[in-house]
GUGULUM-777724 format. One line per 8 residues: their letters; for each residue x, y, z of N, C-alpha, C. Coordinates in steps of 0.1 Angstrom, whole numbers, always signed. Layout:
N
a) X Y Z X Y Z X Y Z  ...
***
This chain:
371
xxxxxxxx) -84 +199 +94 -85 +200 +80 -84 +186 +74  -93 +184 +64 -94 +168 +58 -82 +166 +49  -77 +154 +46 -65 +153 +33 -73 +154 +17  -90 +156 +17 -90 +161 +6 -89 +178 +2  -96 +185 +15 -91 +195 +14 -79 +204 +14  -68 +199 +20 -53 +198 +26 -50 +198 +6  -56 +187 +1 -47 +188 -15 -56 +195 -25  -68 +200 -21 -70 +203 -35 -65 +221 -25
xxxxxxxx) -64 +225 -16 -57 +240 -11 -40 +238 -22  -34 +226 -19 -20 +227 -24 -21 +229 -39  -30 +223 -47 -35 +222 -59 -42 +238 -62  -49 +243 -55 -51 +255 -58 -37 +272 -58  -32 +263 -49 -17 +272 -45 -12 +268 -58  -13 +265 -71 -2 +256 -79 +12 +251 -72  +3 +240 -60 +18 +235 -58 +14 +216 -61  +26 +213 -67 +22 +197 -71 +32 +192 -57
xxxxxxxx) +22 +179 -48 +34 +173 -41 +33 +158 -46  +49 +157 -43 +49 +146 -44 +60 +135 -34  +58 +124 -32 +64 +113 -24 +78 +108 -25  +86 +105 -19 +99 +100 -28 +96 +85 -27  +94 +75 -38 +96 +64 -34 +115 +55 -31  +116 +60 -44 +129 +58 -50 +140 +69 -56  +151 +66 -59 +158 +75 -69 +148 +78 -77  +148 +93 -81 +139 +97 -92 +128 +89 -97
xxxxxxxx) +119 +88 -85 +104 +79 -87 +97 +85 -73  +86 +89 -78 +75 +95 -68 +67 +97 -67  +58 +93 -57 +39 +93 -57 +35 +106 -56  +24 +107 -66 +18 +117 -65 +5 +122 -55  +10 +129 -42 +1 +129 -34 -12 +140 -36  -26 +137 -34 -32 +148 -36 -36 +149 -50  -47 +161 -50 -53 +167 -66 -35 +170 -73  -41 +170 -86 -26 +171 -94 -32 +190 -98
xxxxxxxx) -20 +195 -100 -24 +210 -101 -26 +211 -117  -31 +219 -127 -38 +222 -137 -23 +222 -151  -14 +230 -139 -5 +236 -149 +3 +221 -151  +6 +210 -147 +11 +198 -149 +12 +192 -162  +0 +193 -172 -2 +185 -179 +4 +196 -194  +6 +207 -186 +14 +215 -195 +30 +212 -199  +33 +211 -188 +51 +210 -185 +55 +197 -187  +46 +185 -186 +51 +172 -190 +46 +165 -193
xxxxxxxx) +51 +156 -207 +39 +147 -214 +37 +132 -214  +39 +132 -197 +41 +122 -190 +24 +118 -188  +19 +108 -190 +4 +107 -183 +7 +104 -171  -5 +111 -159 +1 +109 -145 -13 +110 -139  -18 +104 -132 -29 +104 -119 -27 +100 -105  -35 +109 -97 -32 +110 -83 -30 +94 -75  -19 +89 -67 -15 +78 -63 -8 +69 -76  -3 +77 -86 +4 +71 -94 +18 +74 -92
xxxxxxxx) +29 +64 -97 +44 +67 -92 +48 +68 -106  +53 +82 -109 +58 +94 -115 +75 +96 -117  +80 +86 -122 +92 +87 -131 +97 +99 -134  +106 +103 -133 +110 +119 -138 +128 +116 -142  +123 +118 -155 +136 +118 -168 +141 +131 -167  +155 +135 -172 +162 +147 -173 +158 +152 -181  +155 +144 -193 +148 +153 -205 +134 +164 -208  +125 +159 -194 +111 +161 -191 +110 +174 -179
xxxxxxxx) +118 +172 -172 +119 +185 -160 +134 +186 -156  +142 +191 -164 +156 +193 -162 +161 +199 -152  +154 +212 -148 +157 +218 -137 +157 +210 -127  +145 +205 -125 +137 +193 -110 +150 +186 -109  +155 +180 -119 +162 +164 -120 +178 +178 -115  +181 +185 -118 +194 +187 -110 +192 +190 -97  +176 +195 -90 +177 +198 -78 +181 +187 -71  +177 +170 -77 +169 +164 -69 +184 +158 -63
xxxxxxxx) +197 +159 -72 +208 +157 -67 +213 +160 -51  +210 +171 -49 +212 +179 -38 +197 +172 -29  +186 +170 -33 +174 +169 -24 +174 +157 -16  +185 +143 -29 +189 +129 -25 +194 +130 -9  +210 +142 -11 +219 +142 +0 +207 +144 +14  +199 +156 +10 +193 +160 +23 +183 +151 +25  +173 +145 +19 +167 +131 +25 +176 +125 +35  +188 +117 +27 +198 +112 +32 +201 +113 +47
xxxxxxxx) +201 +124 +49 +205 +129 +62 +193 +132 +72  +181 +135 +66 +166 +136 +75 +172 +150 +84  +176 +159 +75 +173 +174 +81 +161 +177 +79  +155 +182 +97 +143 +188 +100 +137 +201 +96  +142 +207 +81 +144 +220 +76 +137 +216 +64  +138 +227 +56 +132 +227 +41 +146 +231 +29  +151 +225 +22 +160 +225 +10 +153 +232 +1  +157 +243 -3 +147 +244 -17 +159 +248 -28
xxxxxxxx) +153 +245 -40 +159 +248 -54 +164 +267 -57  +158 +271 -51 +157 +281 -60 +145 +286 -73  +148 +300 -76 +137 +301 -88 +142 +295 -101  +136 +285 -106 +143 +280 -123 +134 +283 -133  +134 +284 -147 +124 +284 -159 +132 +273 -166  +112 +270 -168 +116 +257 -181 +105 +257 -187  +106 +257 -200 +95 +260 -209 +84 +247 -207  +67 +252 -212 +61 +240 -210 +58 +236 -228
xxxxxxxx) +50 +233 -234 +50 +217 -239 +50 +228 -257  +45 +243 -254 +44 +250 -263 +53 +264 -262  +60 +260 -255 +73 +270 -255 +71 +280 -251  +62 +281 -240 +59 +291 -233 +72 +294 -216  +77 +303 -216 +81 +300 -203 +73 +295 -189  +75 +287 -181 +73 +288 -163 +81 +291 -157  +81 +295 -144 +94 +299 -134 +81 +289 -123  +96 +283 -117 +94 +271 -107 +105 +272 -93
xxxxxxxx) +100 +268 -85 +110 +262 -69 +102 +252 -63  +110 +246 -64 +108 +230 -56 +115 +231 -45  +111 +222 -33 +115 +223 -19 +114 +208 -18  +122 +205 -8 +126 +191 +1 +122 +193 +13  +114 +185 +14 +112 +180 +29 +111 +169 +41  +117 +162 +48 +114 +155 +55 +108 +150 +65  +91 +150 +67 +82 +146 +75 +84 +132 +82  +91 +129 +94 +92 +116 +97 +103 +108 +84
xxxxxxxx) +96 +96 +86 +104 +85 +79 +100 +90 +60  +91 +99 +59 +84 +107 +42 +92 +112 +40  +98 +111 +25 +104 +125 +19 +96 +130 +11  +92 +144 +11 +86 +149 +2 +89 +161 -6  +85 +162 -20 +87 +172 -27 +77 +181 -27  +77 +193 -30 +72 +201 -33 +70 +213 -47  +71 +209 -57 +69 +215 -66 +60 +228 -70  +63 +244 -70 +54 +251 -70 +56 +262 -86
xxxxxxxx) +44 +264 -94 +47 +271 -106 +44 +286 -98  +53 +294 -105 +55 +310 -98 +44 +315 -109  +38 +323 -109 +28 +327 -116 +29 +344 -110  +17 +351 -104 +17 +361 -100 +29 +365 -90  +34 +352 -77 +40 +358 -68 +57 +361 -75  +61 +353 -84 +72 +350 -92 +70 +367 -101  +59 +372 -104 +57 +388 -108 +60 +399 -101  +55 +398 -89 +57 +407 -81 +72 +407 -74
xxxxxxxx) +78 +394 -73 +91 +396 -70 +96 +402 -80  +101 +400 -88 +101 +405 -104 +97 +421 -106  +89 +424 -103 +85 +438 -99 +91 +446 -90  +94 +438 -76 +105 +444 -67 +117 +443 -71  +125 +431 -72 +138 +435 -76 +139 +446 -83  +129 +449 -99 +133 +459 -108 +132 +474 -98  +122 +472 -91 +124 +485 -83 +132 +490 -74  +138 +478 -71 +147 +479 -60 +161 +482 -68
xxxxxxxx) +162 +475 -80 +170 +479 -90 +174 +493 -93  +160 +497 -97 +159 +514 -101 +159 +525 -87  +155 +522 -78 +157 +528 -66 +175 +529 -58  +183 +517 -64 +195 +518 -64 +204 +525 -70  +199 +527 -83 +205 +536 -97 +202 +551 -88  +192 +549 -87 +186 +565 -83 +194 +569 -70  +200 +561 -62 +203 +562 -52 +220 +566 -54  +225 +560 -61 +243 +557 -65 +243 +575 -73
xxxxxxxx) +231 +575 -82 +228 +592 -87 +234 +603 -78  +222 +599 -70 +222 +615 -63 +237 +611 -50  +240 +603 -50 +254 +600 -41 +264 +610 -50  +265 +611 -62 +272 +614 -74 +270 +626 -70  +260 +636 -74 +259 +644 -77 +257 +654 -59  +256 +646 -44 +262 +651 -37 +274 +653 -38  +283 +642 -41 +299 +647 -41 +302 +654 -52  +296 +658 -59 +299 +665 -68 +302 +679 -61
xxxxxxxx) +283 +684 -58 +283 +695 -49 +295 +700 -35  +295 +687 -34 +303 +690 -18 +316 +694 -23  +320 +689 -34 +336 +694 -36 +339 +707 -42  +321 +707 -50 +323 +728 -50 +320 +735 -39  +310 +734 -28 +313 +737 -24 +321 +738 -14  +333 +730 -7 +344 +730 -4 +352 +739 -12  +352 +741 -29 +363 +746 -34 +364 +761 -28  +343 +765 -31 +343 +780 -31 +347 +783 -16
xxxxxxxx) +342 +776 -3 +344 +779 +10 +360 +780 +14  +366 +769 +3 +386 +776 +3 +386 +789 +0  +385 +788 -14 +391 +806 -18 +383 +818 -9  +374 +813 -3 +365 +824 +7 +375 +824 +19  +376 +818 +24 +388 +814 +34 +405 +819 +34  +408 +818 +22 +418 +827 +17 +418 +843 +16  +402 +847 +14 +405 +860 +10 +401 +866 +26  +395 +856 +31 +389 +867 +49 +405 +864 +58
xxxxxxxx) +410 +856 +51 +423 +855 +62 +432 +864 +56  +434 +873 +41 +440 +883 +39 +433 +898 +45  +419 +897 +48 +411 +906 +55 +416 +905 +67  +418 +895 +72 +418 +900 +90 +431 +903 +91  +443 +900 +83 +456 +902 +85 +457 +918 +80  +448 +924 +74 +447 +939 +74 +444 +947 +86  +429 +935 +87 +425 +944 +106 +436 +946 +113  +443 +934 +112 +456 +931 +123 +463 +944 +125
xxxxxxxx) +471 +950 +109 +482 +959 +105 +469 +973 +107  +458 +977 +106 +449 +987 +115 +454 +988 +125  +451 +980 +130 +450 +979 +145 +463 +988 +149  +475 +984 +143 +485 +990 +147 +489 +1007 +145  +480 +1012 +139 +477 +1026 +129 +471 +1031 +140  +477 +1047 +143 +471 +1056 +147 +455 +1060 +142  +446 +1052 +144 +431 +1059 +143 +424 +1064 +151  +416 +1071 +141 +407 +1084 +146 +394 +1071 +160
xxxxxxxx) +388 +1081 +166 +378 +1078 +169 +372 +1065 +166  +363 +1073 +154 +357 +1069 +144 +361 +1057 +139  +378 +1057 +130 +380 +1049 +127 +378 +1039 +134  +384 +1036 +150 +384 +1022 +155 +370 +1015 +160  +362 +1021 +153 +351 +1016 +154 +349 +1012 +144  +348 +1017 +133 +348 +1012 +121 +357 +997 +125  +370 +999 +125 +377 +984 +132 +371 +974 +136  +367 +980 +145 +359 +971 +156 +346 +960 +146
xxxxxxxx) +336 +973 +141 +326 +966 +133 +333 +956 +121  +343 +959 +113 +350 +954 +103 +353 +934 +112  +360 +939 +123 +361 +927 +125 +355 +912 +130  +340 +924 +135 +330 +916 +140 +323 +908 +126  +320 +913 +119 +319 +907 +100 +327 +898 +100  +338 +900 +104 +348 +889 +98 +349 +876 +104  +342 +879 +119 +338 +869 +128 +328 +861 +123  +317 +870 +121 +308 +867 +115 +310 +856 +101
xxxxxxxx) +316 +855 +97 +316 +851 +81 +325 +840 +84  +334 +837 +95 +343 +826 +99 +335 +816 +109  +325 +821 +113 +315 +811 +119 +300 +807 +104  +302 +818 +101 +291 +808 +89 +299 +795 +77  +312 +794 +74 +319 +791 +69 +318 +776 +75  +327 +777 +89 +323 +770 +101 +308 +758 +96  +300 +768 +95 +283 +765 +104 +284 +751 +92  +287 +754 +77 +282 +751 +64 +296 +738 +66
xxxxxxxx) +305 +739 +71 +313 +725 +69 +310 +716 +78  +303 +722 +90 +301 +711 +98 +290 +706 +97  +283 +711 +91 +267 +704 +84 +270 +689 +72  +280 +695 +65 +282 +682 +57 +288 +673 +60  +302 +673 +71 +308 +666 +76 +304 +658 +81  +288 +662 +89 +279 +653 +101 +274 +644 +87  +266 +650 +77 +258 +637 +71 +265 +632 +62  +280 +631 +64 +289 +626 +57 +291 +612 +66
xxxxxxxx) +299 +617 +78 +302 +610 +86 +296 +603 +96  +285 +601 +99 +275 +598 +104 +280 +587 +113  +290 +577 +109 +291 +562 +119 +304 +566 +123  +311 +578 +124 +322 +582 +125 +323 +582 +141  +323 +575 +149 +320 +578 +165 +324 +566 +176  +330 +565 +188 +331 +557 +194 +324 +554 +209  +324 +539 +213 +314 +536 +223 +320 +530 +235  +335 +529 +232 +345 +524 +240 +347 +532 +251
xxxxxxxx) +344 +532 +267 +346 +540 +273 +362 +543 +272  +372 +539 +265 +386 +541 +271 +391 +549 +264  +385 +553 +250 +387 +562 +243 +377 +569 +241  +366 +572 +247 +355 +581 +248 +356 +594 +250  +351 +604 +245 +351 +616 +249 +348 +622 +261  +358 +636 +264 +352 +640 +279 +344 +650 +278  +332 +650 +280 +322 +661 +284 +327 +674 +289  +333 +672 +301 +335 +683 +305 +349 +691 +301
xxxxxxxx) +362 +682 +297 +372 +685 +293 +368 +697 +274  +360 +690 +270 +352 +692 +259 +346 +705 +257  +338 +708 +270 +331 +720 +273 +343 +733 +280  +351 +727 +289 +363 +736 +289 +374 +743 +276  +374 +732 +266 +383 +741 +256 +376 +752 +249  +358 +747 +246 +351 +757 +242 +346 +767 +245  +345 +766 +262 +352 +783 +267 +363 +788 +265  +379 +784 +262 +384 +785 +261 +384 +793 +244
xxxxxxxx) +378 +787 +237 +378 +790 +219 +369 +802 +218  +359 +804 +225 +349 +812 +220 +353 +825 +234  +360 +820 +246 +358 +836 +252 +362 +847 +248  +372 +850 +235 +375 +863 +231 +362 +865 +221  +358 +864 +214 +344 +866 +208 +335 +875 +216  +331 +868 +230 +323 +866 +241 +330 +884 +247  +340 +882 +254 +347 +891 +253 +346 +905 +242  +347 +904 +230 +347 +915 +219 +329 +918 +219
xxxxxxxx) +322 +910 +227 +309 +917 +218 +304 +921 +239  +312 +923 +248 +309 +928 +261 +298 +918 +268  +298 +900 +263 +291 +896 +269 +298 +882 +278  +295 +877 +292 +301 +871 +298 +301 +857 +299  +307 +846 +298 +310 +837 +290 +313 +826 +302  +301 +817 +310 +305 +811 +323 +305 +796 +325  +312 +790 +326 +309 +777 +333 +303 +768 +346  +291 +759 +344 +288 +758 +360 +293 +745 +357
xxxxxxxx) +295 +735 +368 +294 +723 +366 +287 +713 +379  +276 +707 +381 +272 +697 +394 +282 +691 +395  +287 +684 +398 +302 +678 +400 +304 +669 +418  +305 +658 +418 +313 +654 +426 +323 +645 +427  +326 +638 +432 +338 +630 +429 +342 +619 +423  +330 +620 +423 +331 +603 +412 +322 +603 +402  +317 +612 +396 +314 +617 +383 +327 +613 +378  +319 +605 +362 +328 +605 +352 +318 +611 +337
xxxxxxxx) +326 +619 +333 +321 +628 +323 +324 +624 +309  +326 +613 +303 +332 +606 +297 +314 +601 +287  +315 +606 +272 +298 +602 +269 +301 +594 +250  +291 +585 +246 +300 +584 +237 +296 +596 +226  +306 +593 +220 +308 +604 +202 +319 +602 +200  +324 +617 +190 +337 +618 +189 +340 +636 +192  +354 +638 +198 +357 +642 +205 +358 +657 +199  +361 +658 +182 +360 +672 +179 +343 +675 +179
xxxxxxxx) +335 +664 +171 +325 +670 +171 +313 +667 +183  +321 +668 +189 +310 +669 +200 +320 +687 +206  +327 +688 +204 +332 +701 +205 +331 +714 +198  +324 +708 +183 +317 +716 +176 +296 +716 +178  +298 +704 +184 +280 +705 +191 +277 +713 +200  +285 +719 +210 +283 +726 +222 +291 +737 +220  +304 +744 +211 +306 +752 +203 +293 +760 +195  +285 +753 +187 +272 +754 +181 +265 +764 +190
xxxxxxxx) +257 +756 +195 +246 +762 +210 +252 +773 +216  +269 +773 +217 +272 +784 +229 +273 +798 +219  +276 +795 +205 +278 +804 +194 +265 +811 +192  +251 +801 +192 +237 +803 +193 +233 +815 +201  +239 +811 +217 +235 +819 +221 +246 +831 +225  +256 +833 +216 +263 +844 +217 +255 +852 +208  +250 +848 +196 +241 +861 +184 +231 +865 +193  +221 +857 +199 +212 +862 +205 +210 +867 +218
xxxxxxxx) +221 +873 +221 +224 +877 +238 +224 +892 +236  +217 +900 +247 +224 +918 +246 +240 +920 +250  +241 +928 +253 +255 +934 +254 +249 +938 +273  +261 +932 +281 +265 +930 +290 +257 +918 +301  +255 +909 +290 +245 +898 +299 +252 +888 +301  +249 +876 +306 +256 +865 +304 +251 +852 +298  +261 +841 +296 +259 +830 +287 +266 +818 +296  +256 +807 +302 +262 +797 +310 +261 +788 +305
xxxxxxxx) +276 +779 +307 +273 +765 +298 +277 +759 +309  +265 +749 +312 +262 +737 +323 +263 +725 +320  +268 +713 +334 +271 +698 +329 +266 +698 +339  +257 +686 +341 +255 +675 +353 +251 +661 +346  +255 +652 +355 +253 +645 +355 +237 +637 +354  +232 +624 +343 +217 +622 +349 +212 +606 +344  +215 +600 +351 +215 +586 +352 +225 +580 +349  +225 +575 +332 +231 +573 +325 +239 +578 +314
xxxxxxxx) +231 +593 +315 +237 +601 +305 +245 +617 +315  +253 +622 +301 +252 +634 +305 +246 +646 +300  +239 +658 +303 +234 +668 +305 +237 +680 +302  +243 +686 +287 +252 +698 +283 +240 +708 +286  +242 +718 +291 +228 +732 +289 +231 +746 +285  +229 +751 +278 +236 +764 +275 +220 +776 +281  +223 +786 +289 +215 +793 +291 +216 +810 +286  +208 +817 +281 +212 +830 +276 +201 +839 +282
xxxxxxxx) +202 +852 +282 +191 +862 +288 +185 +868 +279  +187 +868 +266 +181 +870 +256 +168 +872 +256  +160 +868 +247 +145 +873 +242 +136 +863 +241  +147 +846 +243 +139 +838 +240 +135 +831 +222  +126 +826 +222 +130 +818 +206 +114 +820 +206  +105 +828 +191 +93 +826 +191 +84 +813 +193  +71 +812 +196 +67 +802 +198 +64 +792 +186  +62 +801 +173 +62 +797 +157 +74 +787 +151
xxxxxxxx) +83 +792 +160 +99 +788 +151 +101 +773 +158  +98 +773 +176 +100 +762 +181 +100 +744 +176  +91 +743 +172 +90 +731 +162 +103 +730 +153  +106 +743 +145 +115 +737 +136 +128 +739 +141  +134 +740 +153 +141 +748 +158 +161 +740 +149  +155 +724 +150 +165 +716 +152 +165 +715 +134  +157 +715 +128 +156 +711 +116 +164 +719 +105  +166 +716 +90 +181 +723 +84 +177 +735 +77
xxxxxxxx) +185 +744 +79 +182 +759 +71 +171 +768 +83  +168 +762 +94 +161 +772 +104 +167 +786 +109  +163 +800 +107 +171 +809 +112 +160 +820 +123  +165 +828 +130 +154 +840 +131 +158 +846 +125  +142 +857 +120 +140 +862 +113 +149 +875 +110  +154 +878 +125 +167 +889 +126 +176 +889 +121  +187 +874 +119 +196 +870 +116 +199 +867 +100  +194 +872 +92 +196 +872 +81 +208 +869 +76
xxxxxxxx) +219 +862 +72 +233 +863 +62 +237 +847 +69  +225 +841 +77 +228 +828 +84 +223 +820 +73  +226 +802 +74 +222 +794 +70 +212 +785 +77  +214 +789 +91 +206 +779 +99 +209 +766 +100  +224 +759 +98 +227 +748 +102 +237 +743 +114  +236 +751 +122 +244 +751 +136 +236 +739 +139  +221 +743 +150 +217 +732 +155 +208 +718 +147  +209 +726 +135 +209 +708 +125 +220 +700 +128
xxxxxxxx) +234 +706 +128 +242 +692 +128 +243 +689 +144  +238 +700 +156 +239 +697 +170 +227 +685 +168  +215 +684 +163 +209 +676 +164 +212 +661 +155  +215 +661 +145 +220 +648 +138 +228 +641 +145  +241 +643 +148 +256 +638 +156 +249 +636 +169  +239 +642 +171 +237 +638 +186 +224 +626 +189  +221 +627 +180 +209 +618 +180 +211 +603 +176  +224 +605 +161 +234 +597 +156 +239 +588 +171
xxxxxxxx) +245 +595 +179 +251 +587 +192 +243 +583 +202  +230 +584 +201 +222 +575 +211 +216 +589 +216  +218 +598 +215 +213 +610 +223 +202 +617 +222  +198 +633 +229 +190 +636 +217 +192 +652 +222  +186 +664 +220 +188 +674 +221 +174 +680 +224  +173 +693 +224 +160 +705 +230 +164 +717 +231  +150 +722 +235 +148 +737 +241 +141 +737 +247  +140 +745 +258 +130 +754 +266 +132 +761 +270
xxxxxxxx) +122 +771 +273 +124 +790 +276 +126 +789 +292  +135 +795 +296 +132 +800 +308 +124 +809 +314  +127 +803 +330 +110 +812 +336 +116 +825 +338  +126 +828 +341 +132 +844 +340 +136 +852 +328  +132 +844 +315 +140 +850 +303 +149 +843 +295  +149 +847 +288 +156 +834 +277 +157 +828 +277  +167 +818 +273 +165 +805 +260 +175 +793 +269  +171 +783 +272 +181 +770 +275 +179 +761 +263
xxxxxxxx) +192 +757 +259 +198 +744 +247 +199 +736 +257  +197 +724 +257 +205 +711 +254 +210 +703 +251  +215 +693 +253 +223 +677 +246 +225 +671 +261  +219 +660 +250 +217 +647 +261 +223 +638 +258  +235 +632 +267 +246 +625 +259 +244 +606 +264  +245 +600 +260 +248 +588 +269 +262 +584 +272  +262 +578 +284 +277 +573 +291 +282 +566 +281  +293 +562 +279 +297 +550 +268 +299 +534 +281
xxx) +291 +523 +278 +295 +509 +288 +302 +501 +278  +308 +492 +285 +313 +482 +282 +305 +471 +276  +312 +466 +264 +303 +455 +257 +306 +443 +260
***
């Protein structure tokens, strides 16, 4: 590219360059740009040395303090001013940045008037501005929500724990037949309604807490210790509704089951799925919750004999508010928060039907390594 075309391109960019000869004295390299003769009523032509008074470009003249130092030093970089306004000759505003540069033994300035691109920045900040307001908004008016509904999920909590302490004192009553079935059903509701309670705090908790988690193997979570208390929590349930509640594990000796998260809620993720597949199991089947080992990660599986998951629903299986169509008085956020927290940790989650009948869940965890 020629040096006449090289300046009338810089001239079309409105950018004016110019030379350092001296303290505040500089050749004018190149076509002079249009807007020039607006902003100073300096006469100037190309290869003339260009004087610059405080009084004529005020902004320029405090950059140039800072521009002296970096000459000075012949850093291989660009200094620049910043955006400034300085009115031109009829008191119109400009917005300007000037840059320093040092080409070899040249110093050169760069003077550029912001015109369109000085708008569109201007345009983004404001949107970026208003997209912030909007943002701090609805932050507000989540917490708002969350702390009602926290309030109402207390007093709900209060009155099912005065309910079950009734079943309790039944229980101890000479009833009919009848009645202890009625019992029976009464308490299964009550199960019922302590797992949707459940379902709804640990949905918000996840997109609350989201960076809540560790990667440190030494305080990392155990997979499998994890998956044991959860048999542990859910086998009288499993138990009260006559279905059987098993653990397998691939296992050899030097498996370490250790994945990152955090240690309750990865106990409410596989709690989730096994809960999943306690609604959707018949009465005397079974429910296996499986670990192996698989590269780098580990491998949670929950399997059930069930009916399977239609083929329609599949897609949205993981997504928030998904229910079947059976289960009506649900929210469908069990495996929304199994999928968020787990995806959150490097992981990810699934389904697929089995070839004998029903339904396998996953979570796919990663090992936690050393940084």
């Amino acid at each position: 590219m020629s040096d006449s075309i090289t300046s009338d391109l810089f001239a079309a960019l409105n950018i004016l360059v110019l030379e350092r000869l001296n303290v505040n004295t500089f050749r004018i390299i190149g076509t002079i740009p249009n807007w020039l003769e607006r902003f100073c009523s300096i006469e100037v032509s190309s290869q003339s040395s260009l004087f610059i008074p405080q009084d004529k470009l005020p902004f320029l003249s405090n950059f140039l303090i800072d521009a002296e130092e970096f000459w000075q030093s012949n850093f291989p970089t660009i200094l620049k001013s910043g955006i400034c306004c300085h009115p031109d000759l009829f008191g119109k505003e400009g917005y300007f940045e000037a840059s320093a540069i040092c080409l070899n033994e040249r110093k050169i300035l760069l003077v550029e008037l912001l015109e369109q691109s000085y708008q569109e920045k201007q345009n983004l900040l404001q949107k970026a501005r208003e997209n912030q307001l909007k943002y701090q908004q609805l932050q507000k008016e989540n917490q708002k929500n969350e702390v009602l509904i926290h309030c109402i999920l207390h007093d709900i909590v209060g009155q099912l724990s005065g309910i079950n302490y009734c079943f309790a004192l039944l229980e101890m009553e000479n009833l009919s037949v009848k009645g202890k079935e009625y019992l029976e059903a009464g308490k299964k509701q009550s199960l019922k309604q302590e797992m949707l309670i459940r379902e709804i705090l640990d949905a918000f908790s996840a997109e609350v807490n989201l960076n809540s988690f560790t990667r440190a193997p030494q305080i990392a979570p155990d997979a499998l210790a994890s998956a044991q208390d959860v048999i542990q929590l859910l086998n009288p349930s499993f138990t009260l509704n006559k279905i059987k509640l098993q653990l397998v594990v691939t296992n050899d000796e030097f498996t370490d089951w250790k994945v990152v998260g955090d240690k309750s809620r990865l106990e409410r993720a596989i709690a989730n799925i096994v809960e999943n597949a306690l609604r959707y199991s018949p009465t005397n089947s079974t429910v296996t919750l499986g670990l192996h080992p698989d590269g780098d990660y580990i491998v949670i599986t929950v399997d059930d004999e069930g009916s399977g998951v239609p083929q329609e629903m599949v897609c949205n299986l993981f997504q928030k508010f998904c229910q079947g169509k059976d289960k009506s008085g649900r929210l469908g956020l069990g495996l929304y928060f199994c999928r968020i927290t787990v995806e959150r940790w490097g992981g990810d989650v699934g389904y697929s039907p089995r070839p004998q009948g029903g339904s396998r869940f996953w979570l796919r965890l990663p090992k936690p390594t050393n940084p």
